[in-house]
N, C-alpha and C positions, 0 to 999 in steps of 0.2 A: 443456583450456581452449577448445580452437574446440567441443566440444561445446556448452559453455555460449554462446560468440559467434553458436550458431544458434540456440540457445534464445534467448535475448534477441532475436536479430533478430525471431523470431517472435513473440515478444509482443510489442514494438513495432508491429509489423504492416509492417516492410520486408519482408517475403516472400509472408506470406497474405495475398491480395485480400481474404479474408474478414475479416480484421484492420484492414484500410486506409479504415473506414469511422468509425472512433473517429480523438478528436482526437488529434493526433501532438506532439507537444512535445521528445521526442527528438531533439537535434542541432541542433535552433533556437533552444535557449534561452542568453541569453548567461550562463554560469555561472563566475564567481570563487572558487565553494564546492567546486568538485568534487574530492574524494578522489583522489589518485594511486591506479589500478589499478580504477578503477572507473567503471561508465557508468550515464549519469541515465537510468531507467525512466521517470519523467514530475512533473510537480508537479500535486499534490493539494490541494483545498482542502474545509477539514471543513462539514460541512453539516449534523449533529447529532449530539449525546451523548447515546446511551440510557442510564440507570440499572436495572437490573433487581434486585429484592428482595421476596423472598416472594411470587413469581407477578407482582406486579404494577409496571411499567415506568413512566416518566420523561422524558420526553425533553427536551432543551434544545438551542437553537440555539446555535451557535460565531460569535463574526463575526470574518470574518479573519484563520482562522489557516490557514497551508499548509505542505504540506510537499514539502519536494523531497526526493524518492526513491529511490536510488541503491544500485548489486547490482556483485558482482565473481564471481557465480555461489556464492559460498559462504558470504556473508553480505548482510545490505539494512542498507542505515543510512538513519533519518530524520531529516533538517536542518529544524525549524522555519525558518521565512525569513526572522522576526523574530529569529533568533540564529543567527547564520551559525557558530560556530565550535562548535556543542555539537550532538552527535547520538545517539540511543539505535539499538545496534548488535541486528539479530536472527539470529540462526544459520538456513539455508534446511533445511526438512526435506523438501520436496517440490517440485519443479518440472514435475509432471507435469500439473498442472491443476487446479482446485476445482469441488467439486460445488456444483450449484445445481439446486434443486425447484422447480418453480414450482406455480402455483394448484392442481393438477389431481394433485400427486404426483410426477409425473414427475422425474426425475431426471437430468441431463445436465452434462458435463463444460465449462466453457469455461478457455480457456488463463489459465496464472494460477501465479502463487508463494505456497509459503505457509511463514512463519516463527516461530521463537519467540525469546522471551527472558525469561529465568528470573532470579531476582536474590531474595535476602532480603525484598523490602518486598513483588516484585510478581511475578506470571508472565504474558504478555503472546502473546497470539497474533496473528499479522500474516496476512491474506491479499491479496492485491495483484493487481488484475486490470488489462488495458488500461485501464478504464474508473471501477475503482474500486478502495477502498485503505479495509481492514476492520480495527480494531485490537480485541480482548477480553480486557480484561485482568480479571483475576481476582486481590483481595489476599487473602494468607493470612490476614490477620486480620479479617476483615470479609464477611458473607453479600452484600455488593452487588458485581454483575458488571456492567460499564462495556462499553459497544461504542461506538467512534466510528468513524461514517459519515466518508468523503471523497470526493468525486469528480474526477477529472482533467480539468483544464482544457487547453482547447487554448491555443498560441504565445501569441495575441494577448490573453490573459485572465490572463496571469503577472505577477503584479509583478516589475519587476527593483531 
C-alpha cells in the first residue's frame, strides 16, 4: 500500500517538479462523493467523442459532462458529476506509465495509469494521465470503436 501512496503522489505531481506544472485538483476539491479507501486523481471534463468505423472517424463534442476520478491503487472508479452516486469500476493493469508517439515517431513514456473493464455489453480501456483521461471502448456487437477525450481541469474550473 505505501508503494501505491508514492505512485499516486507522483502522478499528482506532489513530488516531481517535473509534474507540478499541470493543473493540480488533488486535495482542493471539496468532495461529498469520495469512496471510502480511495483518493481523487483529479476531475476531468470530456472535450470530444470519436466514433471510429471502417477506417473512417466521427467526432462529436460533449458539453458538460465530468468526471471525478478516483484509485485505491487497485482499481479507478468514474463518478459522472451529474450523478454522484453511480460509478463504472475499472481493474488497474499497469501503473508504470503510457506510451506516447508524437509527429516524428518517437516514442516516450509519460506517467500515467491504465485500466480496463470488461462486462457482456462492453470492454472499455481507460488511460489516465496528469493531464488527460482516454476511455476506448469497444462493443462486442458492433464494428464501431468509441474514444472519448477528457482533459483535467484545474481547482477553480470544477463545478461543485
Amino acid at each position: 500500500m505505501a508503494c501505491y501512496r508514492v505512485l499516486l503522489l507522483l502522478f499528482l505531481g506532489l513530488v516531481s517538479p517535473q509534474l507540478q506544472s499541470a493543473p493540480s485538483v488533488a486535495l482542493v476539491v471539496d468532495d461529498r462523493v469520495k469512496p471510502d479507501g480511495f483518493d481523487l486523481m483529479g476531475v476531468y471534463r470530456v472535450e470530444s467523442m470519436v466514433r471510429v468505423r471502417e477506417g473512417k472517424s466521427t467526432s462529436s463534442e460533449l458539453s458538460d459532462t465530468q468526471y471525478r476520478v478516483y484509485s485505491n491503487g487497485q482499481e479507478i472508479r468514474l463518478y459522472q458529476t451529474a450523478v454522484a452516486d453511480s460509478y463504472h469500476s475499472y481493474q488497474i493493469y499497469r501503473s508504470d506509465g503510457i506510451s506516447e508517439q508524437d509527429s516524428r515517431g518517437n516514442i516516450s513514456i509519460k506517467p500515467g495509469i491504465q485500466a480496463r473493464l470488461s462486462s457482456i455489453q462492453t470492454v472499455k480501456q481507460l488511460s489516465v494521465t496528469q493531464s488527460q483521461l482516454t476511455i476506448t471502448q469497444f462493443p462486442p456487437i458492433s464494428d464501431t470503436v468509441v474514444i472519448t477525450y477528457a482533459k483535467r481541469l484545474a481547482a477553480a474550473e470544477v463545478k461543485r
